[in-house]
DRENRO-159473 format. One record per atom (N, C-alpha, C, O): x, z, y. Coordinates in pm, whole numbers, plus 50000, padded with zeros to 5 digits. Example, Ala and Ser with C-alpha at 12.3 -4.5 7.8 and 13.67 -1.06 7.14 Angstrom:
% DRENRO-159473
513195078049431 512305078049550 513205078049670 514245084649668 512855070849775 513675071449894 512905078750003 513415080450114 
***
This chain:
% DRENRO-159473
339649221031854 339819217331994 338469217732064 337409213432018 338639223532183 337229223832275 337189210632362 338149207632432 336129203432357 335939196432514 335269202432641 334049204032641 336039205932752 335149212032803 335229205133018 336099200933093 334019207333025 333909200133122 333989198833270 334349189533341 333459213933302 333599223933419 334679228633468 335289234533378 335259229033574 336359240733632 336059257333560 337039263233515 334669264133553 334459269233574 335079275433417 335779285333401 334639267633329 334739265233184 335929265533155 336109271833051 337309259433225 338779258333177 339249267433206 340239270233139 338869277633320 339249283733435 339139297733324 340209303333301 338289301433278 337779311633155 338419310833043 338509321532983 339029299432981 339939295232834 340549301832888 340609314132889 341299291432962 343269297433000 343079309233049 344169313433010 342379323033131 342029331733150 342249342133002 342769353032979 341839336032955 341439343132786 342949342732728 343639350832667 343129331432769 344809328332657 345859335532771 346859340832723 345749335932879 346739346532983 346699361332937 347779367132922 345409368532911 345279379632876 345829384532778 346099396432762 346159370732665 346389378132526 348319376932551 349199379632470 348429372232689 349869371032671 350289357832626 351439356532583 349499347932632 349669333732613 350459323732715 350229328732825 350969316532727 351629304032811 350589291932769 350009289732663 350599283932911 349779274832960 350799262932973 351709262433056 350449251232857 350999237332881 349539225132919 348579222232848 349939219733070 348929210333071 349649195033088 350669192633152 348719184433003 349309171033033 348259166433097 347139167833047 348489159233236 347379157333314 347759136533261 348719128933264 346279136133219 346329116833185 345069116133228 344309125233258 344869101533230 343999096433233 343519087033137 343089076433183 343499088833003 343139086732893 343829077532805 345049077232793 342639066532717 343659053732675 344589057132599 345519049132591 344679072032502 346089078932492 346889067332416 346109059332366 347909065032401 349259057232345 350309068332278 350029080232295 351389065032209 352349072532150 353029077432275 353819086332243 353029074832418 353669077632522 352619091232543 353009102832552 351189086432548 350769103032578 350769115532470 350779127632492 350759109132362 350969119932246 352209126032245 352289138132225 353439117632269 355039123332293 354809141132390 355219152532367 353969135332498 354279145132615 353479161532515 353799173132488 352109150432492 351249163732389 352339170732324 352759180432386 353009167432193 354059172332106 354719181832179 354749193332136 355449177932323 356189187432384 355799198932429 356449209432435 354679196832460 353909211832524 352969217332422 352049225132446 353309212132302 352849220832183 353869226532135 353799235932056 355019221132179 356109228232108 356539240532184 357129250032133 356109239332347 356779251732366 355419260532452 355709267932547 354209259032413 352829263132485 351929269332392 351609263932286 351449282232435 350369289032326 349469279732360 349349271232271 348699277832463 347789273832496 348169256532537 349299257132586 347829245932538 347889234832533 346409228332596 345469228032516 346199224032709 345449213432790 345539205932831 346059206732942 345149193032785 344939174532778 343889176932939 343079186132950 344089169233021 343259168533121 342929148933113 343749140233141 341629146933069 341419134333073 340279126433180 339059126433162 340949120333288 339999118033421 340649103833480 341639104233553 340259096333458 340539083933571 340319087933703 339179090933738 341289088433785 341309092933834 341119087534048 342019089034130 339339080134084 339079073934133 339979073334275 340189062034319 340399082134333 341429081534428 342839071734453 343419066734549 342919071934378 344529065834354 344059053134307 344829047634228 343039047134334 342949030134288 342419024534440 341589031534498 342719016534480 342549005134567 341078996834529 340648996234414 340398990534649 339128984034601 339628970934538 338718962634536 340638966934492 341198954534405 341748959034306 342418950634246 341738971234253 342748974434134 340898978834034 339688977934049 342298985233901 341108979033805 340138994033762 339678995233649 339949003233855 338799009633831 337839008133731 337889014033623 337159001933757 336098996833680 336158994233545 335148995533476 337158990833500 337608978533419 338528991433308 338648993033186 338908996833403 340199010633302 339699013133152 338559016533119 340639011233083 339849015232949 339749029232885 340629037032849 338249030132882 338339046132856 337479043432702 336869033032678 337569052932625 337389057932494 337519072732444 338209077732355 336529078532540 336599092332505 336699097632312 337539102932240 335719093832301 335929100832135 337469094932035 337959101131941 337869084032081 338869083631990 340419088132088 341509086532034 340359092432200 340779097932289 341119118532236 342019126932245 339739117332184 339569132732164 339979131131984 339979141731922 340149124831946 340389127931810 341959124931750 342329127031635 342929118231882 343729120331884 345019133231949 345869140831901 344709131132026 344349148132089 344559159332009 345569166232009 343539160831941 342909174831837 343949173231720 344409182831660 344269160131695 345679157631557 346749161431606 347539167231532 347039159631724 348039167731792 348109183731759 349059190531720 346759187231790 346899203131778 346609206431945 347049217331981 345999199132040 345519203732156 344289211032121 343329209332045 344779221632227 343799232332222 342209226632319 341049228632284 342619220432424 341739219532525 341579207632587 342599203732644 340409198932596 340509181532644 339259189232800 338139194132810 340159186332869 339019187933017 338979176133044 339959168633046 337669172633070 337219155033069 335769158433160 334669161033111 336099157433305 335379162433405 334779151933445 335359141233427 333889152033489 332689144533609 333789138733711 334909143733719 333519131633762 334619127633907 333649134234012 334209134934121 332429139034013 331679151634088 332199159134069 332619164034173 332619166233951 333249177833979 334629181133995 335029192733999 335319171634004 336739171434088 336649172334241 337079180234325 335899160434246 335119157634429 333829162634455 332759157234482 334179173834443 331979175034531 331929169034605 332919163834657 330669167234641 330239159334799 330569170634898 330239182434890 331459163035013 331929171735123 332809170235132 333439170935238 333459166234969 335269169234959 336409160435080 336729148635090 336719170435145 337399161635223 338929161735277 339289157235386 339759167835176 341079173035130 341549163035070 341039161134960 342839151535120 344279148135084 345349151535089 345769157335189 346199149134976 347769155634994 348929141735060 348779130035025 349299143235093 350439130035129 351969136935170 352349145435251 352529129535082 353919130735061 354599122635154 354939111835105 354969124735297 356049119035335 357439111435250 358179116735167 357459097535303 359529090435273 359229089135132 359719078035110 358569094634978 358589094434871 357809079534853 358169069234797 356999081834901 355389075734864 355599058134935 355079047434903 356469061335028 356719046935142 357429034335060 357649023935123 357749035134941 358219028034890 358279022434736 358189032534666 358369014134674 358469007734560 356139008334511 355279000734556 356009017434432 354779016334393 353929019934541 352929014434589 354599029234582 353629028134689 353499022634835 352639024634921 354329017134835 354898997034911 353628989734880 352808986134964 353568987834756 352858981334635 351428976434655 350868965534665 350918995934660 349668995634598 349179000934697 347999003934677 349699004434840 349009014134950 349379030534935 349619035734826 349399035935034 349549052735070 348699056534971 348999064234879 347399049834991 346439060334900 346549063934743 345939072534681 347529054434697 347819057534568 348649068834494 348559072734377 349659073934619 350239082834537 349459099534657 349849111034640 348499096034753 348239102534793 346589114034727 346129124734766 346199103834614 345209103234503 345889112434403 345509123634368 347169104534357 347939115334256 348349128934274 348269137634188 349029131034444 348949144934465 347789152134493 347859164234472 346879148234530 345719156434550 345249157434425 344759168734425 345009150734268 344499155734171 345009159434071 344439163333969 346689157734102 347629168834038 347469183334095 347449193734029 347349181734248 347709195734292 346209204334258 346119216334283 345339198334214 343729202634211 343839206534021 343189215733971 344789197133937 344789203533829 345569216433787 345369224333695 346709215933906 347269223933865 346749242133899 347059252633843 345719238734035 345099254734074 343619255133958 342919265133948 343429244833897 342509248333775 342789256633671 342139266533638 343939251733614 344589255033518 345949265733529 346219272133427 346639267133630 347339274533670 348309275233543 348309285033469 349039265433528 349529261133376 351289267433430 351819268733540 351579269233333 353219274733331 354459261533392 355419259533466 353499255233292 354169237333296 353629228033247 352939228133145 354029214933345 353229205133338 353849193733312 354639190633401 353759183933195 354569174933119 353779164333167 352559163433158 354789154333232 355029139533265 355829128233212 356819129133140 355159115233266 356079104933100 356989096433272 356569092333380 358409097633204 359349095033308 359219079033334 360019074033413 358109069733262 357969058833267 357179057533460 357399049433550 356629064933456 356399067733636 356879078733700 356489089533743 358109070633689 359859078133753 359159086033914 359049098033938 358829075933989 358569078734127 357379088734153 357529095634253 355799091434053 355259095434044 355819111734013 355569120834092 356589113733890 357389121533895 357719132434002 357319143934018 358669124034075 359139129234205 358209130334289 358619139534359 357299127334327 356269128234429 355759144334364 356019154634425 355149144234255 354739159634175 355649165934234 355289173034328 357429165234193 358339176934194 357979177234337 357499188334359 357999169734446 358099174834601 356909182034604 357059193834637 355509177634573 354699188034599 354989200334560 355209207734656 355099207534417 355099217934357 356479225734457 356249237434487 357499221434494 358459223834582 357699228634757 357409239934799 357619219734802 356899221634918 355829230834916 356079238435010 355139233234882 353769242534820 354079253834761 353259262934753 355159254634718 355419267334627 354709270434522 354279281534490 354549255734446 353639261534312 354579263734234 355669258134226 353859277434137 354729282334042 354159277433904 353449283533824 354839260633897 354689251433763 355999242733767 356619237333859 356219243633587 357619238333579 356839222533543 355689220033508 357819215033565 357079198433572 358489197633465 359629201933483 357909190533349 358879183433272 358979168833245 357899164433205 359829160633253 359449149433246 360239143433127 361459144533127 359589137133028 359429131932883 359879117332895 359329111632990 360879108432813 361419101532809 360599088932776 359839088732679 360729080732840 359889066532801 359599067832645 360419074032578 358739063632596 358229054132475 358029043432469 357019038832523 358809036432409 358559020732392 358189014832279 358279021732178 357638999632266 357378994232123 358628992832061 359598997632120 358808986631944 359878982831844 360248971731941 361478973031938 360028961832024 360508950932066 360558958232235 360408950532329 360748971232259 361408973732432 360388976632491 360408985232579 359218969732455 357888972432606 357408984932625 356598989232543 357778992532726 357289002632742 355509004632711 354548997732745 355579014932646 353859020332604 352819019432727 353749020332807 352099018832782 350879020732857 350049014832846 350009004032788 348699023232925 347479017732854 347009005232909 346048999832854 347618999233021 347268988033049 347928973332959 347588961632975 348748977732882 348968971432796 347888958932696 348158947632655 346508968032682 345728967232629 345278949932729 344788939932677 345448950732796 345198936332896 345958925432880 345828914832941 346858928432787 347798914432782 347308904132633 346968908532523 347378895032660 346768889032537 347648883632467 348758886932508 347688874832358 349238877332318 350658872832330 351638878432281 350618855732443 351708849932558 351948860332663 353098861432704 351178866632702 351428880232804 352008891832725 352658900632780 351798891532616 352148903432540 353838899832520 354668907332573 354278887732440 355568884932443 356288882132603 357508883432615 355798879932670 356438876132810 356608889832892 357258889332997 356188899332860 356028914032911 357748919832839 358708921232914 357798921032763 358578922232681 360418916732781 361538921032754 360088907932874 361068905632932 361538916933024 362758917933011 361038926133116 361218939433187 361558941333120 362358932033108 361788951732982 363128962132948 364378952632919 365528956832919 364008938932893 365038931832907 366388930632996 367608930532989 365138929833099 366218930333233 366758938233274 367928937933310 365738949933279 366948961633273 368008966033211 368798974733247 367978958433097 368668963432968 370068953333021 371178958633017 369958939633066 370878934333140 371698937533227 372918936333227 370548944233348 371298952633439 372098966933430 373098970233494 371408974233339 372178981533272 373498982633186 374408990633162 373068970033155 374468966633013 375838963133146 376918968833130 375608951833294 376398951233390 376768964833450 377988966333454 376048975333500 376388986933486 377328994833407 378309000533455 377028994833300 377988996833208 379618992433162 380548999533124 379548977733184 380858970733218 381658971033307 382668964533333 380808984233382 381628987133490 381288979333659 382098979233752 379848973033662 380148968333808 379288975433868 378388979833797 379268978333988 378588987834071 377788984934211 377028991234285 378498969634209 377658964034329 376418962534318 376128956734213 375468965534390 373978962734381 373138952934312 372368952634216 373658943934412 373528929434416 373558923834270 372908916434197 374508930334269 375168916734120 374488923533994 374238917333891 374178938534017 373388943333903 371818940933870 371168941533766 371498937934000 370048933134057 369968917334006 368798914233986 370728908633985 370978897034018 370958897033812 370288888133758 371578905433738 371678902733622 370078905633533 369728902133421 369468912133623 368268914833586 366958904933638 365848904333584 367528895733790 366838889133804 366618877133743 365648870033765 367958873433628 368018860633531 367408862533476 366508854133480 367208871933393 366368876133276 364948873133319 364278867733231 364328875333434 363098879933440 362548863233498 361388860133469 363448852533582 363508843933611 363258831933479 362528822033481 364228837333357 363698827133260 362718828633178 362488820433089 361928840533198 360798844933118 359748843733209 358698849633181 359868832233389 358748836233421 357858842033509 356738838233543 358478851333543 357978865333574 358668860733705 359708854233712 357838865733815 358358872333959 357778884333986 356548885233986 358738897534020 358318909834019 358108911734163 358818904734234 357298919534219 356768927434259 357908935334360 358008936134483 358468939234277 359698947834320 360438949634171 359978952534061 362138945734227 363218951234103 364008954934245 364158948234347 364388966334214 365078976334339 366158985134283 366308983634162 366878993034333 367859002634289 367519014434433 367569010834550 367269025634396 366679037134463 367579045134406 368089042834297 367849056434488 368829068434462 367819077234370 366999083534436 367739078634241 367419090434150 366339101334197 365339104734134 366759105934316 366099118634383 365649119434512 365009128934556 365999108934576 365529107334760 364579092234711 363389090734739 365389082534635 364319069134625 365079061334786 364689050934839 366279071034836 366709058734899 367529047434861 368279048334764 367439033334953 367979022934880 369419028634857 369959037634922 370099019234719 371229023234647 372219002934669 372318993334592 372589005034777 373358992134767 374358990534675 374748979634634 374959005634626 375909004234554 375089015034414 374039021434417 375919013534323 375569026834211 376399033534211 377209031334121 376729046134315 377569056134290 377139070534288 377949079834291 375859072034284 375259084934156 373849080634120 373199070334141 373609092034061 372279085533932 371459080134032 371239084634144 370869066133959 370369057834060 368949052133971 368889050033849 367909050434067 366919044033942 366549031633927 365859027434020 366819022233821 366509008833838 365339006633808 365109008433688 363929001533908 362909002333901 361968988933914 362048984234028 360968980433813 360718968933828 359338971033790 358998977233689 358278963533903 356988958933859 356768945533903 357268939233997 355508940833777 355218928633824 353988922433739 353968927633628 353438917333748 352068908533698 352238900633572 352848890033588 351868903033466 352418894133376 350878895833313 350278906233290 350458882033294 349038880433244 348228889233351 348328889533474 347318896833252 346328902533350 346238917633375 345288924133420 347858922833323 348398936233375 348948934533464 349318923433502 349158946733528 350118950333624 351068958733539 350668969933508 352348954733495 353288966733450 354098971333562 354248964233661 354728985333548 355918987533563 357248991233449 356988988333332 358068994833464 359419000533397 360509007233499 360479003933618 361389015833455 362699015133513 363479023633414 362799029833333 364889025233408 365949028133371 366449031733474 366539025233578 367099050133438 368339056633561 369869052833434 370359054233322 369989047033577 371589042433573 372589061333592 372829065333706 372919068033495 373629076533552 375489073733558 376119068533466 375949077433660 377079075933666 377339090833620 378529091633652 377109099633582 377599113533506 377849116033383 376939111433315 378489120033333 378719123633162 377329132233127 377219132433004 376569137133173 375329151033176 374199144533199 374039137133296 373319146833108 371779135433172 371069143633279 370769155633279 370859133233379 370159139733472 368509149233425 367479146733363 368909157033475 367839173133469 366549166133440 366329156333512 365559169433342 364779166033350 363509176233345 362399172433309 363799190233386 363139197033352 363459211433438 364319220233429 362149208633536 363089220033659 361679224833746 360549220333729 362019233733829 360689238333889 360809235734052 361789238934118 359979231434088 359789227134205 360849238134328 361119233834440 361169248134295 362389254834452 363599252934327 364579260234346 363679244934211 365389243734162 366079236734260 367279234734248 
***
């Protein structure tokens, strides 16, 4: 595996691996890797000659109260997980050389972005993510680009760009990873100590409540919202947002009558998590793997 650092430098690999008739898989993270970022690795080794880890915290998309500073990075054991994978390529850039000085280009996603995380955390957060998705993706000019469906909404914000823009990259999105006890994988995880660690553990709970009411057949909002808010009520926790959003617009879902996403963040210790679960009302799992004009 190469580390390499430059545009100029990645821009020449994948160049090299196009020529020989190669396909381009990139997973764009921001480090900290977990079994959630290795999952996505696996996938785009499975179907990518060429394979690129893009590892960058990524200073845009944080707020002057969020945890910048603080993000846990660990390049070398970062890169040595990675390379066990079988990644070909770790681009682990300067935040100069993403942003030169001058840089003065944002992307912003209209109606996507207005709600749930980015309610949350401010415009600028998912307006950070499209600008240094859409900046990885004219680096790398990758075939396809693998995402962890644990940032459902993030997701969709990508598919509208690559749609709107006409980039020609398939976005796949990779199924949560969770611990043996439900908690979804992420690297902020690493912040919970270990009463935060068991009390975290209540989110897939609740969903798993609201889901299981789903399942029994009720469809009213409310009452599915309401089975998830017990759960999270006796563990504690006041979220942030627990919402029901339509699957693909993210408009509100008063009722569940198509795939709908049940979506919850909230503060537990000294993380910020999120989670969600799509409720599908279809026999067919919703598409997870499509190119921005499908």
């Amino acid at each position: 595996m190469r580390i390499l650092r430059t545009i100029p430098e990645v821009r020449a690999a994948v160049e090299e691996a196009r020529s020989a008739g190669g396909t381009v898989g990139l997973v764009p993270t921001m480090g900290a890797f977990h079994d959630g970022h290795l999952s996505l690795m696996r996938a785009a080794r499975a179907a990518s000659d060429l394979v690129v880890v893009s590892l960058f915290v990524n200073p845009t998309q944080f707020a002057a109260n969020e945890d910048l500073s603080t993000y846990p990075r660990d390049e070398d054991r970062d890169a040595a997980l990675a390379e066990a994978e079988g990644v070909d390529i770790l681009f682990a850039p300067s935040a100069s050389e993403i942003y030169p000085e001058g840089f003065a280009t944002s992307i912003h996603v209209a109606g996507l972005t207005d709600v749930l995380d980015g309610a949350s955390r401010g415009a600028h957060h998912f307006d950070g993510v499209a600008t240094v998705v859409t900046k990885l993706f004219g680096i790398v000019r990758p075939d396809a680009a693998y995402f962890g469906q644990k940032d459902a909404q993030q997701v969709l914000v990508v598919r509208r760009v690559v749609r709107d823009l006409d980039l020609d990259v398939r976005i796949v999105a990779c199924p949560i990873v969770r611990e043996p006890d439900g908690l979804a994988m992420s690297s902020r995880n690493v912040y919970l100590d270990p009463d935060a660690r068991a009390q975290a553990t209540a989110l897939n709970r609740a969903l798993d409540a609201a889901a299981a009411a789903f399942e029994a057949g009720e469809r009213d909002g409310d009452a599915i919202l309401a089975a998830a808010h017990h759960v999270l009520l006796g563990a504690g926790i006041a979220p942030e947002y627990l919402e029901l959003r339509d699957a693909e617009t993210l408009e509100p879902a008063a009722r569940v009558e198509r795939d709908t996403l049940l979506a919850v963040a909230a503060r537990v210790g000294a993380a910020r998590l999120i989670d969600n679960h799509v409720l599908s009302v279809t026999d067919a799992p919703t598409p997870i793997d499509e190119r921005g004009d499908a």
